[in-house]
N, C-alpha and C positions, 0 to 999 in steps of 0.2 A: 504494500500500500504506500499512498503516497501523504502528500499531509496534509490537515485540515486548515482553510482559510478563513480569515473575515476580513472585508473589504466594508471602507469608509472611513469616516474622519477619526480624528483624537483628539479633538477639541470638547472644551466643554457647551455642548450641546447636547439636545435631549440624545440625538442618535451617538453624538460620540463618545457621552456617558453609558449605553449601553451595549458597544462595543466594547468597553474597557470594561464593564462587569463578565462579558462573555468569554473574554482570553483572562480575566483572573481567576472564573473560575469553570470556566469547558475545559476539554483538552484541544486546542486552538496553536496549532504550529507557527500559524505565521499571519501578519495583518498588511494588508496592502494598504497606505494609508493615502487617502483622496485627501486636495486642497479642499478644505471649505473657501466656499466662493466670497465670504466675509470675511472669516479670522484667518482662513490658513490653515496651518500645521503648529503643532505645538511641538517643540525640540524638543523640550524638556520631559517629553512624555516618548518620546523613541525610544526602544528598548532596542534587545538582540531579534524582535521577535518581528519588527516593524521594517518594510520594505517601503521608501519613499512614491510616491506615484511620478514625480518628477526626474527620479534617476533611475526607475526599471523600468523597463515595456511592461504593460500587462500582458502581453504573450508570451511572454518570458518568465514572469509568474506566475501563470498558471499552467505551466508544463511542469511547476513542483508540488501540486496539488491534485488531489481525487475529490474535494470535499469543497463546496464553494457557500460561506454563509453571508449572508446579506440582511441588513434593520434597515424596511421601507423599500430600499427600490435598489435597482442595480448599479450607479450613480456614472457608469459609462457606457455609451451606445456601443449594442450588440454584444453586450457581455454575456450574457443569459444564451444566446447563440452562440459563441465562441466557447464555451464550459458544455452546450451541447455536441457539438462538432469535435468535443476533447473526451468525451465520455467523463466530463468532471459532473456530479452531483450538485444539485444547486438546490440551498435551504434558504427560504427568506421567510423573516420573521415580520409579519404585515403590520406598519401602522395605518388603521382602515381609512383615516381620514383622507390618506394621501390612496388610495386604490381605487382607480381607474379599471374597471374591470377589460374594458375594450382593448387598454393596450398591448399590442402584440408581444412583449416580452414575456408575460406573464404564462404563456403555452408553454413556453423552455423551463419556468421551474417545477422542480418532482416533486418539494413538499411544503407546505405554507404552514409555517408557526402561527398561531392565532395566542396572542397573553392574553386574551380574556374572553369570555362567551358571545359577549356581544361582536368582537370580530367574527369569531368563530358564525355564527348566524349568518354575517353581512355575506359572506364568502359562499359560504351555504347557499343562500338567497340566488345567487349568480350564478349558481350549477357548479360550483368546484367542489370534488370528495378529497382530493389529496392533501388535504386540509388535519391540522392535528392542534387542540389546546394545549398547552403548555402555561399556565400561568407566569405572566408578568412576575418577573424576581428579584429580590437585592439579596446583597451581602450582609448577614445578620452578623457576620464577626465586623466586619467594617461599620457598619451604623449603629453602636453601641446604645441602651438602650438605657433612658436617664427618667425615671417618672417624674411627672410633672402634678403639682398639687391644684393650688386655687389658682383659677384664673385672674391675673392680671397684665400680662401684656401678649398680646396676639403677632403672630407672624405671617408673613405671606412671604413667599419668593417668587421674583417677578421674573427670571432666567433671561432670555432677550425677547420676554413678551410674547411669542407667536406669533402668525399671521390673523390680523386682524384683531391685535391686541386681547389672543383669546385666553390670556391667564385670569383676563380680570383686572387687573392693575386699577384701571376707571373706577372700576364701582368699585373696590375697598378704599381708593382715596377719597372719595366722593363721600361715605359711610364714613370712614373714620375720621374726618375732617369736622363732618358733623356732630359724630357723638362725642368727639374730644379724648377719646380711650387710647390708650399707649398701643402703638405696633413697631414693630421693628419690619424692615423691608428691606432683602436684599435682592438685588439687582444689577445684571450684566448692560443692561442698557441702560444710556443714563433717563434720569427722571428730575424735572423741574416741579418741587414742591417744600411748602416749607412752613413746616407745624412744629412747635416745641413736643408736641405728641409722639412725631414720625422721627423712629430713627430710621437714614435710611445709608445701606452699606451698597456704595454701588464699586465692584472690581467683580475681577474674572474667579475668585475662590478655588482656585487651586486644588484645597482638600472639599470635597463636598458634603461631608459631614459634620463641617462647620457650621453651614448653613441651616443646622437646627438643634443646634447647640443650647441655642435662646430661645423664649418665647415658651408662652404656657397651653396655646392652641394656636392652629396650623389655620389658613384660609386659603383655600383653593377655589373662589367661582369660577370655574373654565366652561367657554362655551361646548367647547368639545376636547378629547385629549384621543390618545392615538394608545400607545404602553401607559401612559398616566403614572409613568414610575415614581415623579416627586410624591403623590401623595401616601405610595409605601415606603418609601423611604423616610416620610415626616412618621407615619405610624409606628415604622420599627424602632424610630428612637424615642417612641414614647407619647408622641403630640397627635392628640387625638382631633381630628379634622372635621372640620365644616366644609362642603363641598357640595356639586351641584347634582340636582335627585334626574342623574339621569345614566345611562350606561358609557363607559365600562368606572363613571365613579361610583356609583351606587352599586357595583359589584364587591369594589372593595370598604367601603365603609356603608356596611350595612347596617348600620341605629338609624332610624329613623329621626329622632332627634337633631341628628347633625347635617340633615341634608335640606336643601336648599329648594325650594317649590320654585318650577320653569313655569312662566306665562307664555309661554310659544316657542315653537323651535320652525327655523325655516331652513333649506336645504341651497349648500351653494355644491356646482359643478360645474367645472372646468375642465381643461384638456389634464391636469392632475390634480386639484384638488375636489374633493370630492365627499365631504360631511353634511351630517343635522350640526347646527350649530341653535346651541339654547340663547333662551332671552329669561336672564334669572329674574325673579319676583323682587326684587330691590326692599320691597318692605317685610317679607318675608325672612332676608338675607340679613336686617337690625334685626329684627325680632330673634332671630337666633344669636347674634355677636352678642345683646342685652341679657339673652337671657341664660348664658355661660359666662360673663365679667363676672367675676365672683366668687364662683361656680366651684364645685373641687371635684376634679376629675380623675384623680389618681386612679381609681376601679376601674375608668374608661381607658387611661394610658397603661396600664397592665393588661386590656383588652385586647386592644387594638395590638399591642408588640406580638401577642400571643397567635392573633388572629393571624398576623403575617410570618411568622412562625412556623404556623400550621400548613399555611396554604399559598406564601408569595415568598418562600425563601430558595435560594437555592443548595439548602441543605433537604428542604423538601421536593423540590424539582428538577433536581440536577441529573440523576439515572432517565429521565423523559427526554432531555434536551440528549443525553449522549445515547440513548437508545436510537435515538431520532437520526444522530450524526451517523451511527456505525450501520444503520439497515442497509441493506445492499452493497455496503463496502466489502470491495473485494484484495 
């Protein structure tokens, strides 16, 4: 055999934060790593294991591979064809919001990772069976897990926002500006705001488990998420989350208490974009911040780590994703 790859960024972005979870803990030979078209490359994160995209052909990369893994898409034309034409295997693990069912690459992959049900459905929905859930997963040794008591100051992490600002960002400044309640916000993109309430950290965070270090509940309104890994990643270390009641978040924070009532969801599609994107309840979304200020959540933050524990670790996951790698490897 030859050796298992993962191709894309290493940056900290949602996809190149989950690329560095997959080679810490898959067995992952080697990572082809793409410029992001924003930041780049990150040096400082090259390892032995990382082949630049700007010093090797990718044909020359994948004549050292059998195994081809992919988060979201294949990020070079006719990749997905040139891994077919090599007898190389090609895994991608789908963020559904970006899946365009029509596009022709998608015939050339064998198996589609789906982290949560609600992919899993959409995929369904469109006639594919080659399809396998695998829960969305972090690193339980890396996100240590810190309980959190009475609620006094809320956090949100804004990462670079999404397209069409769909972390939310608006409506918690908008909210917290109003109720006057302590948040801390950190943020890859800068933000223009200025409240003796807000603290806000904006840099690139290096270690990501910094970023919930602080803070006594997690704020997540996203119109749509794709993996939605921030918001297990805030649970495993303890911050129990307010989020919005719609899937795949209400897959993972299942209290009803915490979730967020949608007044409408409307659908955009484009030549790749391709989601329901929510329109949260705004006064639904105080009524919930009010009515946890205070609050002592410690029983929900020993929940919550537990619940991802069980069912979003990949001490729980990890034999699915390398059973998945190894089928028909010869």
């Amino acid at each position: 055999m030859k050796g298992v790859g993962i191709i894309g960024y290493n940056v900290n972005t949602g996809i190149g934060c989950i690329n560095e979870d997959y080679k810490r803990n898959l067995p992952i030979d080697t990572h082809y790593v793409i410029r992001q078209p924003n930041i780049g490359i990150d040096m400082e994160k090259i390892d032995k294991k990382c082949v630049i995209q700007d010093k090797i052909p990718i044909d020359e990369w994948l004549d050292t591979i059998d195994c081809l893994i992919c988060i979201e898409s294949p990020f070079i034309d006719e990749l997905f064809e040139k891994c077919k034409s090599r007898k190389i295997k090609v895994i991608c693990s789908v963020d559904v919001d970006w899946f365009v069912p029509e596009l022709e690459w998608w015939k050339h992959v064998d198996y589609f990772i789906c982290p949560n049900q609600y992919t899993y459905e959409q995929l369904k929905s469109y006639g594919y069976s080659n399809i396998y859930y695998i829960p969305a997963s972090v690193d339980t040794e890396y996100f240590k897990f810190q309980p959190r008591k009475e609620v006094k100051n809320f956090l949100f992490n804004n990462g670079w926002g999404g397209v069409d600002a769909r972390k939310g960002l608006r409506e918690v400044v908008q909210l917290m500006l109003g109720l006057q309640l302590p948040i801390i916000i950190n943020s890859q993109a800068s933000i223009n705001v200025r409240s003796p309430k807000i603290l806000l950290n904006v840099n690139n965070h290096k270690e990501r488990a910094v970023l919930y270090e602080k803070g006594d509940l997690y704020l997540s309104p996203s119109k749509w998420e794709g993996h939605g890994i921030h918001i297990l990643e805030a649970m495993a270390c303890g911050l129990p989350v307010i989020t919005t009641d719609f899937s795949p978040m209400n897959e993972y924070v299942d209290k009803k208490e915490y979730l967020i009532r949608i007044k409408r969801v409307k659908y955009i599609k484009n030549w790749r974009l391709n989601t329901a994107s929510c329109i949260i309840d705004l006064d639904n979304f105080r009524e919930k911040i009010l009515h946890f200020h205070g609050e002592d959540v410690e029983k929900d933050s020993y929940y919550f780590r537990e619940r991802v524990e069980k069912h979003y670790s990949y001490a729980a996951n990890r034999d699915k994703f390398i059973q998945l790698i190894e089928k028909e490897r010869k």
